[in-house]
VEXVO-595605 format. One record per residue (C-alpha): residue in one letter; x, y, z. Coordinates in steps of 0.5 Angstrom, whole numbers. Example, Ala and Ser with C-alpha at 12.3 -4.5 7.8 and 13.67 -1.06 7.14 Angstrom:
BEGIN
<code = A, xx = 25, yy = -9, zz = 16> .
<code = S, xx = 27, yy = -2, zz = 14> .
This chain:
BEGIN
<code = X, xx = 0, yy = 0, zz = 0> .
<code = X, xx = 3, yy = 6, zz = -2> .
<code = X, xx = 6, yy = 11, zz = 3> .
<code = X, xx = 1, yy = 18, zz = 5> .
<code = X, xx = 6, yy = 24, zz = 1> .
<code = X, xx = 7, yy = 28, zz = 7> .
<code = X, xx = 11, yy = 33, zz = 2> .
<code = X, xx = 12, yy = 36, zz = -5> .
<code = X, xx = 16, yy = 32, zz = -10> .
<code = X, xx = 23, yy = 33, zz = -11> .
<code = X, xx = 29, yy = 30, zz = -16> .
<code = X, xx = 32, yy = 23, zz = -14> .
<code = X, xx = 40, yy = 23, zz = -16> .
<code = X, xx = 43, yy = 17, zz = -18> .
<code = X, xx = 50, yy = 18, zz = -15> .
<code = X, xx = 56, yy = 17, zz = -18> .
<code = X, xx = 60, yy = 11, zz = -17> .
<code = X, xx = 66, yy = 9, zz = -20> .
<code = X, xx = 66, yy = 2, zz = -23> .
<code = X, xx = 58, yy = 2, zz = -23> .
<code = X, xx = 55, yy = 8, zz = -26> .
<code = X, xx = 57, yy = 7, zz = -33> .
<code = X, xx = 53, yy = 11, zz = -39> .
<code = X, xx = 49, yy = 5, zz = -41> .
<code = X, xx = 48, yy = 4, zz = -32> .
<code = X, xx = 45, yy = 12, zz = -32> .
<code = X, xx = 41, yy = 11, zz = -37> .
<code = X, xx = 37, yy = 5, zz = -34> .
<code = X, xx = 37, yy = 9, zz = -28> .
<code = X, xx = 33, yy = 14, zz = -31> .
<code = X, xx = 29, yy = 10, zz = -34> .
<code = X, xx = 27, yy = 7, zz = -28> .
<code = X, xx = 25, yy = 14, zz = -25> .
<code = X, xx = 32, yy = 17, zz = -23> .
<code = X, xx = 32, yy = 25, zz = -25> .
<code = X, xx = 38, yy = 27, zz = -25> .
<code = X, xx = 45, yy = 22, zz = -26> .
<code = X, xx = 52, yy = 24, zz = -25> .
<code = X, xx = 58, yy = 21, zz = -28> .
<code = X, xx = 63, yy = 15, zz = -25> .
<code = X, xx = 67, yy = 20, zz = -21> .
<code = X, xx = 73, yy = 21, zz = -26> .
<code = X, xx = 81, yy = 23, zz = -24> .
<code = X, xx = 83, yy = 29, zz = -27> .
<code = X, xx = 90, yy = 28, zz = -28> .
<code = X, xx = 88, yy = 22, zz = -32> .
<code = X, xx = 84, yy = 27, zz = -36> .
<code = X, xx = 89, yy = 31, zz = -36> .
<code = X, xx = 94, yy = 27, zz = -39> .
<code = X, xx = 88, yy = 26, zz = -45> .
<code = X, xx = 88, yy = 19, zz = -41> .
<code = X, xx = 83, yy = 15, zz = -46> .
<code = X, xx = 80, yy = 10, zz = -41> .
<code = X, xx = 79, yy = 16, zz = -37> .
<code = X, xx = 75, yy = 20, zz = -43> .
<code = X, xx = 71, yy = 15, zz = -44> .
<code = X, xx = 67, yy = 14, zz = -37> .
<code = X, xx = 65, yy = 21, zz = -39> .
<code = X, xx = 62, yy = 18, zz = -44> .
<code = X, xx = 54, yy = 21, zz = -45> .
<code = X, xx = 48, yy = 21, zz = -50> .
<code = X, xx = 43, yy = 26, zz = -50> .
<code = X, xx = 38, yy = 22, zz = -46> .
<code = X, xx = 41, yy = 23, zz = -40> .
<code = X, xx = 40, yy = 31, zz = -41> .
<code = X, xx = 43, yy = 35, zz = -37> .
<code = X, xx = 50, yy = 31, zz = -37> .
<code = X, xx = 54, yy = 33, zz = -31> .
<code = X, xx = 61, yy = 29, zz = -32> .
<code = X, xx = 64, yy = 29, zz = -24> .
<code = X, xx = 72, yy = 29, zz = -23> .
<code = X, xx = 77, yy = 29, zz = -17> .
<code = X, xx = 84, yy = 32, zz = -16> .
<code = X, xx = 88, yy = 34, zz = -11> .
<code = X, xx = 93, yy = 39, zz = -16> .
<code = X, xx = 89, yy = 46, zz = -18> .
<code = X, xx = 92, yy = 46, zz = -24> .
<code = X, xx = 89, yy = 39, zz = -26> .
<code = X, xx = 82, yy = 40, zz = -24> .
<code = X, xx = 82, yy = 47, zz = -27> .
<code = X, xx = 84, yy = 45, zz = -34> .
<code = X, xx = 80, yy = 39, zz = -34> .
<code = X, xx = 73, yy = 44, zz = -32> .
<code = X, xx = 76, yy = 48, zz = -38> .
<code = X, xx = 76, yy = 41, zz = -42> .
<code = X, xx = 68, yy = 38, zz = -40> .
<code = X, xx = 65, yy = 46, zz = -40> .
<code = X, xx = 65, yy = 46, zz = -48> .
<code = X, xx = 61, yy = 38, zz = -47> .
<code = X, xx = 58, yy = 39, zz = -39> .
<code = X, xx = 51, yy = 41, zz = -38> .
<code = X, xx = 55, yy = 42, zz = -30> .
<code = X, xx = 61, yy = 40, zz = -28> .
<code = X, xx = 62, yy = 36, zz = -20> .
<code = X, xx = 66, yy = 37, zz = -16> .
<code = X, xx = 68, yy = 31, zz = -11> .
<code = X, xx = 71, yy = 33, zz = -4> .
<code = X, xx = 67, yy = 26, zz = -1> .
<code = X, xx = 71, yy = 21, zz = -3> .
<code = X, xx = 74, yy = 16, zz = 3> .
<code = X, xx = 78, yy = 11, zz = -1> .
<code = X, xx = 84, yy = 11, zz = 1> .
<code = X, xx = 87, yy = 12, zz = -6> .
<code = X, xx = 84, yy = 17, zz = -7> .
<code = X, xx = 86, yy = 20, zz = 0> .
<code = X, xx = 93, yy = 19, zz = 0> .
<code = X, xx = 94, yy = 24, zz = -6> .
<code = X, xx = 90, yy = 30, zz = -3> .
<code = X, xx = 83, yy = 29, zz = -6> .
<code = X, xx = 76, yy = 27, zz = -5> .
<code = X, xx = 75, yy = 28, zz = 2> .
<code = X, xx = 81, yy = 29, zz = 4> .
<code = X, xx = 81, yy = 36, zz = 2> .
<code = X, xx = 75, yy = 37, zz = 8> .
<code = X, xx = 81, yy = 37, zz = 11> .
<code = X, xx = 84, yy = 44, zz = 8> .
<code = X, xx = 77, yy = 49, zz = 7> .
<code = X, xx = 82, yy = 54, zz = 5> .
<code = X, xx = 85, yy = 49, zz = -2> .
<code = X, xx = 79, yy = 47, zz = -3> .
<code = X, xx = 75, yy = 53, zz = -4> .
<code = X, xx = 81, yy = 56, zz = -8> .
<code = X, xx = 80, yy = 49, zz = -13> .
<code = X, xx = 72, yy = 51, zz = -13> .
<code = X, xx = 73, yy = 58, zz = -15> .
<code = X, xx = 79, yy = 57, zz = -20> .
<code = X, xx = 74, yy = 52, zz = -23> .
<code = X, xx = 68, yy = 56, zz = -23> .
<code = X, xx = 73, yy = 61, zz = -27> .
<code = X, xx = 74, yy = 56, zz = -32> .
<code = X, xx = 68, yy = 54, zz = -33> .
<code = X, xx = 63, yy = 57, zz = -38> .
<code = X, xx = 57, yy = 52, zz = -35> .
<code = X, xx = 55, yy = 51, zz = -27> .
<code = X, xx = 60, yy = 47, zz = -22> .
<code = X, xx = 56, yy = 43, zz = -17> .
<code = X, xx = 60, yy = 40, zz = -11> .
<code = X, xx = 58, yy = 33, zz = -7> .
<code = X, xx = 61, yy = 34, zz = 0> .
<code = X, xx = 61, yy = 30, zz = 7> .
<code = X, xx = 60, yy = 32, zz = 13> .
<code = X, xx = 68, yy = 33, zz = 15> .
<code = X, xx = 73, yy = 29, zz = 16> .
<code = X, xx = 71, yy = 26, zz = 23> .
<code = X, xx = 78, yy = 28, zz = 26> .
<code = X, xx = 78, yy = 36, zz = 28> .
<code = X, xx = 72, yy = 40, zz = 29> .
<code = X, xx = 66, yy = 39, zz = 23> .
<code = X, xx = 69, yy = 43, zz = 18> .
<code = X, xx = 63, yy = 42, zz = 11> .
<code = X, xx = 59, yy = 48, zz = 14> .
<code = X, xx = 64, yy = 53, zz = 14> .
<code = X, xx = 66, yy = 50, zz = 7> .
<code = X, xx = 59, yy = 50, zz = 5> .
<code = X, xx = 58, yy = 57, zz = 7> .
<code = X, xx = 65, yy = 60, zz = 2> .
<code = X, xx = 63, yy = 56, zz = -4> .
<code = X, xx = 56, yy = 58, zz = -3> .
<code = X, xx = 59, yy = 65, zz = -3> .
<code = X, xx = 64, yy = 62, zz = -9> .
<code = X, xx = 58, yy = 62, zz = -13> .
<code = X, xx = 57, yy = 53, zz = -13> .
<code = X, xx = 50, yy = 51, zz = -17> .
<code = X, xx = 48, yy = 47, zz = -11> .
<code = X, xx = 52, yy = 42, zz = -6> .
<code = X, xx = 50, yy = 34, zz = -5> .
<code = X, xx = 52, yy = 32, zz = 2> .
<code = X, xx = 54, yy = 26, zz = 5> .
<code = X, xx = 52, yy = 24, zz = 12> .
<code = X, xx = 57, yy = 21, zz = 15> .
<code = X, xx = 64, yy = 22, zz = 15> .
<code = X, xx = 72, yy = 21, zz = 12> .
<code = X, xx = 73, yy = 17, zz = 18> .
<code = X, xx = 66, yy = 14, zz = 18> .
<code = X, xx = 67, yy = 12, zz = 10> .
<code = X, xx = 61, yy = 8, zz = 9> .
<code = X, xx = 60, yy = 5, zz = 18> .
<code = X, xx = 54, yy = 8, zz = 22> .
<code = X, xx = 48, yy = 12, zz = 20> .
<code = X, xx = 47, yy = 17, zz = 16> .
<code = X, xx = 47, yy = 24, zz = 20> .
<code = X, xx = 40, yy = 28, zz = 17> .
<code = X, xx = 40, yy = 32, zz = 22> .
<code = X, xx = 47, yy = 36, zz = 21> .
<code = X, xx = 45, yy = 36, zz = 13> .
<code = X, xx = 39, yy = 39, zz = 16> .
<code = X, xx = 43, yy = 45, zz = 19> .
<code = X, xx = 46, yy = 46, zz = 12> .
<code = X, xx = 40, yy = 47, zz = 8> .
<code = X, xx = 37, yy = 52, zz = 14> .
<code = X, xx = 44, yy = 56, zz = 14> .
<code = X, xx = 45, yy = 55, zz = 6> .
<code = X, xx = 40, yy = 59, zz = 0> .
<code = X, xx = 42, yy = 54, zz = -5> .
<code = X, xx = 39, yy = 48, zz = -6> .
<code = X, xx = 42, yy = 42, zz = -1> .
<code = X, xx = 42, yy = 35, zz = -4> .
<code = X, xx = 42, yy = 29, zz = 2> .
<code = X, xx = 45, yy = 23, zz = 0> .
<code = X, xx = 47, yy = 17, zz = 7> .
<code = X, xx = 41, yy = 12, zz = 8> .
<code = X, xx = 35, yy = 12, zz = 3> .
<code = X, xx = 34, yy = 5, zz = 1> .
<code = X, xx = 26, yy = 5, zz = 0> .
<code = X, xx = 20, yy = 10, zz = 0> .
<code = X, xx = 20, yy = 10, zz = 7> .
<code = X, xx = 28, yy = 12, zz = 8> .
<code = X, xx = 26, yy = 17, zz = 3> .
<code = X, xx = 20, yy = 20, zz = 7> .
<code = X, xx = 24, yy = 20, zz = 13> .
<code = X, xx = 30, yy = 23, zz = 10> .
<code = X, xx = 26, yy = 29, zz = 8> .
<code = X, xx = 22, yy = 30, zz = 14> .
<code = X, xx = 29, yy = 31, zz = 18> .
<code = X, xx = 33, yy = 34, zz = 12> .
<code = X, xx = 28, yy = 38, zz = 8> .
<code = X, xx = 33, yy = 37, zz = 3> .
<code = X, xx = 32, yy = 40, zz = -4> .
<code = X, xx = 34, yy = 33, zz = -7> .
<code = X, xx = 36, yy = 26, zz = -5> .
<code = X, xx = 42, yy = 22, zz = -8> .
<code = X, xx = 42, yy = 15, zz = -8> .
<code = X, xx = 48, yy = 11, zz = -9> .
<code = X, xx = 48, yy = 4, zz = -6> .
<code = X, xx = 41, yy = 1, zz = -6> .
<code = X, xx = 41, yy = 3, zz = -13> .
<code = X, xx = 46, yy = -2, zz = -15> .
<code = X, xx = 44, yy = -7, zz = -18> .
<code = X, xx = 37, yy = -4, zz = -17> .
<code = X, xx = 36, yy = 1, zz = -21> .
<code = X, xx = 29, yy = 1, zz = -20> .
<code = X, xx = 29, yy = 4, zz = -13> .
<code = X, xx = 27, yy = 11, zz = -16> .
<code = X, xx = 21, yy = 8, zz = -19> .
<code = X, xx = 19, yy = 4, zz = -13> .
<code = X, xx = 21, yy = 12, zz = -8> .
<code = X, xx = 16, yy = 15, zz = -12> .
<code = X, xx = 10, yy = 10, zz = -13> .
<code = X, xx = 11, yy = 9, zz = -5> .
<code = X, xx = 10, yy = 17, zz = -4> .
<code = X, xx = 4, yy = 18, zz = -9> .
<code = X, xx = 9, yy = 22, zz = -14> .
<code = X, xx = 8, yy = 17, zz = -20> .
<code = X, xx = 2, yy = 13, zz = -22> .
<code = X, xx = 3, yy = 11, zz = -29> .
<code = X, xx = 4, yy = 3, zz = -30> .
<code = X, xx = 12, yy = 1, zz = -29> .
<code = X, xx = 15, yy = -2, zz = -36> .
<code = X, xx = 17, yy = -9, zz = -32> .
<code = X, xx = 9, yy = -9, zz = -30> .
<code = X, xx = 8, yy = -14, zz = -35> .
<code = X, xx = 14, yy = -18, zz = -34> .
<code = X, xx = 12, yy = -18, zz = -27> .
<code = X, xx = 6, yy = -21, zz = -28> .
<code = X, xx = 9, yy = -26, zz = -31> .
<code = X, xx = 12, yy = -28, zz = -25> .
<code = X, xx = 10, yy = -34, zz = -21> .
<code = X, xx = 10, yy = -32, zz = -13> .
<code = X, xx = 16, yy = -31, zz = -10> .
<code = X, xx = 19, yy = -29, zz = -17> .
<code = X, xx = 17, yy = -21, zz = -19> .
<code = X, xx = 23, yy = -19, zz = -15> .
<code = X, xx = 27, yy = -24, zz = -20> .
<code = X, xx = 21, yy = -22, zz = -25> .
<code = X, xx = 25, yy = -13, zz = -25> .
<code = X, xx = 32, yy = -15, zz = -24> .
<code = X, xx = 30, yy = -19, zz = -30> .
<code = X, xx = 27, yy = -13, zz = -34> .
<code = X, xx = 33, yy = -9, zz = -32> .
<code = X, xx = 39, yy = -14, zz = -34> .
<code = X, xx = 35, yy = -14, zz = -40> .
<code = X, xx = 35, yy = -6, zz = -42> .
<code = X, xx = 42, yy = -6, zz = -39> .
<code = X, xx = 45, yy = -10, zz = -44> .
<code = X, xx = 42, yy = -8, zz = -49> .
<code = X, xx = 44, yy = 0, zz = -48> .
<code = X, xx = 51, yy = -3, zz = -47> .
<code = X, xx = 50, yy = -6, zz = -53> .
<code = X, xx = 48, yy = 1, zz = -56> .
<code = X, xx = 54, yy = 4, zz = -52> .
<code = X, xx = 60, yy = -1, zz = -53> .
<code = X, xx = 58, yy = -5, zz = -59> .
<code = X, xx = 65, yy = -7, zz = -60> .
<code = X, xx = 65, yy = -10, zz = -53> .
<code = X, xx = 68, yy = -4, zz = -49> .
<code = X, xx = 63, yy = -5, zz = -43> .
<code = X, xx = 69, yy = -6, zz = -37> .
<code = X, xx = 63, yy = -7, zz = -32> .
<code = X, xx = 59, yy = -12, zz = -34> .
<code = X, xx = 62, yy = -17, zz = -30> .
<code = X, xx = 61, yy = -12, zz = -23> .
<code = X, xx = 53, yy = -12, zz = -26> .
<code = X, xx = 52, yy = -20, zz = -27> .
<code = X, xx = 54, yy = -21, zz = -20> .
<code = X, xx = 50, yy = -15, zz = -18> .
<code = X, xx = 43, yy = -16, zz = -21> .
<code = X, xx = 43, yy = -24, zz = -19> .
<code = X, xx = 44, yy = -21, zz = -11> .
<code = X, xx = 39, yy = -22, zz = -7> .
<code = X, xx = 36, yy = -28, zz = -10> .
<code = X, xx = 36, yy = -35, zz = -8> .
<code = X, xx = 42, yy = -39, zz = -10> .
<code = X, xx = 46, yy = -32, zz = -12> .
<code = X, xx = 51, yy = -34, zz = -9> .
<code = X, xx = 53, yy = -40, zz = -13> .
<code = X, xx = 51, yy = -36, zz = -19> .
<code = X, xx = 57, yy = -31, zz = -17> .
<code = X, xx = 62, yy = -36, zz = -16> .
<code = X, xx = 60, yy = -38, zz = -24> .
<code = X, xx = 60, yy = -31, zz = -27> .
<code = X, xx = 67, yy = -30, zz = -24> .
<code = X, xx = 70, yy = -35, zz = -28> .
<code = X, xx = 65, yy = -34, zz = -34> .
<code = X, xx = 70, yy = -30, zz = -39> .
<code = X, xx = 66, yy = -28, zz = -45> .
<code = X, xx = 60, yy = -21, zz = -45> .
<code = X, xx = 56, yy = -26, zz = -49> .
<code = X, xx = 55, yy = -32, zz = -44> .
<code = X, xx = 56, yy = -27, zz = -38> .
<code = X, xx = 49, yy = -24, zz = -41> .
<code = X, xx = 46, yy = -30, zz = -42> .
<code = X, xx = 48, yy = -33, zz = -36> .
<code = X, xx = 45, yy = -28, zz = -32> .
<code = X, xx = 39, yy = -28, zz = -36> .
<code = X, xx = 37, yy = -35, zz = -36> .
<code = X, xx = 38, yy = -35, zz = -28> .
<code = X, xx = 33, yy = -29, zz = -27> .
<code = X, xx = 28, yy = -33, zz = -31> .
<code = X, xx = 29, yy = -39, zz = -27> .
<code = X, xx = 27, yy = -35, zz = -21> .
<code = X, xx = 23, yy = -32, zz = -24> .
<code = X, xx = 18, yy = -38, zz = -26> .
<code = X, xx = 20, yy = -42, zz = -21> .
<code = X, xx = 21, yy = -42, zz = -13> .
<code = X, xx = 24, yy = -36, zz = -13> .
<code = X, xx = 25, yy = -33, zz = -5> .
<code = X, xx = 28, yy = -26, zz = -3> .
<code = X, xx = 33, yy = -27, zz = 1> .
């Protein structure tokens, strides 16, 4: 039973993840119901050193409109000519200081650079001077270590001239552990006049609902409940009243015997995914399919032994065909989410 709608509609974010949120991956978001879909998050350097396997995860299609390729950096330069490259391509340009991989860290960017508002805002403001398109910037809440620093970081890149801020409601430290913090995006959106998107903990309809209530975002972003799932920003929103129109696996599902219509979507949704990666990489350039089999087959029964399968499955056409006739199997028989 659908979930009363205790506030107006607002725009679902997928969030950008590397090695998840491929072109063909952000157009199946949005035809499951996602707004607003962000490029896997892409280092400059690489760009910068016109890097092609960097180039191509900022690959786009106009159906994906408005088109916002996001990049991470920890070297000013790096990021300013990259701003300059993608603004003659980008409809908005992301910055990401909310990265807590290691990695990513160790080199002074991502979340790291919360650590350093005053480099930080400088990036942001030599960014937005290279930019002829708007700069956009997804943050979290500090690092964990010292005193809070994303409200004041916040507050200057507002005054910077920043389209909007994405924030993540936890930590550097906290990486992904622990619960979502609402209540200090909320102080964010009452001190900040542009919009402030929440991001940390929506998995459902009724995550979502409560998200709002406590942040009053203008937005929510959803990254890992969407993987493997994309079909979460059609569920959030038939949940909350803000879709009514029949969902486009309606009639896969109803084909589904009982314990089958979950097997029944995420059938529906390997099928799209495939054939948009087939658009985007016919000659076979699709990195990610093997991370999305193992996806899309999670959380049914007997995925466990169709992971071990697909590691060793080698070849992009039987991993499709793999996965396919396992979900179909689930799907008219027994199958049982787990």
């Amino acid at each position: 039973m659908p979930l009363p709608a205790a506030m107006d509609p607002v725009p679902l974010f997928l969030a950008p993840m590397a090695g998840v949120t491929d072109l063909p991956f952000r157009l199946l978001a949005r035809e499951c119901g996602a707004d607003i879909t962000v490029t896997e998050f892409t280092a400059a350097a690489g760009l910068n050193r016109d890097d092609a396997r960097s180039w191509r995860r900022l690959e786009s299609d106009p159906r994906e409109s408005p088109f916002i390729p996001q990049i991470f950096g920890g070297v000013e330069e790096e990021m300013v000519g990259t701003t300059r490259a993608l603004s003659s391509v980008a409809d908005i340009i992301d910055l990401n200081f909310g990265c807590p991989a290691p990695k990513v860290c160790r080199n002074s960017a991502g979340a790291a650079l919360l650590g350093d508002p005053d480099r930080l805002v400088s990036m942001v403001r030599a960014c937005i001077a290279a930019s002829d398109v708007p700069v956009s910037v997804k943050v979290r809440l500090g690092t964990g270590s010292g005193p809070n620093t994303a409200l004041n970081i916040a507050h200057r890149l507002e005054a910077e001239g920043i389209l909007r801020i994405a924030v993540h409601g936890r930590t550097l430290r906290q990486r992904y552990s622990g619960d979502a913090d609402w209540h200090q995006i909320r102080e964010m959106v009452d001190a900040l006049s542009i919009p402030v998107i929440a991001n940390g903990d929506v998995i459902d309809a009724d995550s979502a609902r409560r998200c709002l209530e406590v942040t009053n975002a203008a937005g929510l972003m959803i990254g890992r409940a969407a993987i493997g799932n994309p079909d979460i920003f059609r569920r959030i929103k038939s949940g909350l009243g803000w879709s009514t129109s029949p969902a486009p696996w309606a009639d896969l599902e109803a084909q589904a015997m009982p314990g089958g219509e979950r097997a029944a979507i995420k059938l529906w949704a390997w099928r799209r995914y495939c054939e948009l990666a087939e658009e985007a990489y016919g000659d076979g350039r699709n990195n990610h399919l093997k991370r999305h089999a193992i996806s899309f087959t999670k959380g049914i029964a007997g995925a466990s032994k169709m992971r071990i399968r697909l590691h060793s499955t080698l070849e992009a056409k039987d991993l499709m065909h793999t996965v396919d006739e396992f979900l179909e199997t689930s799907m008219l028989g027994s199958s049982i989410i787990v």
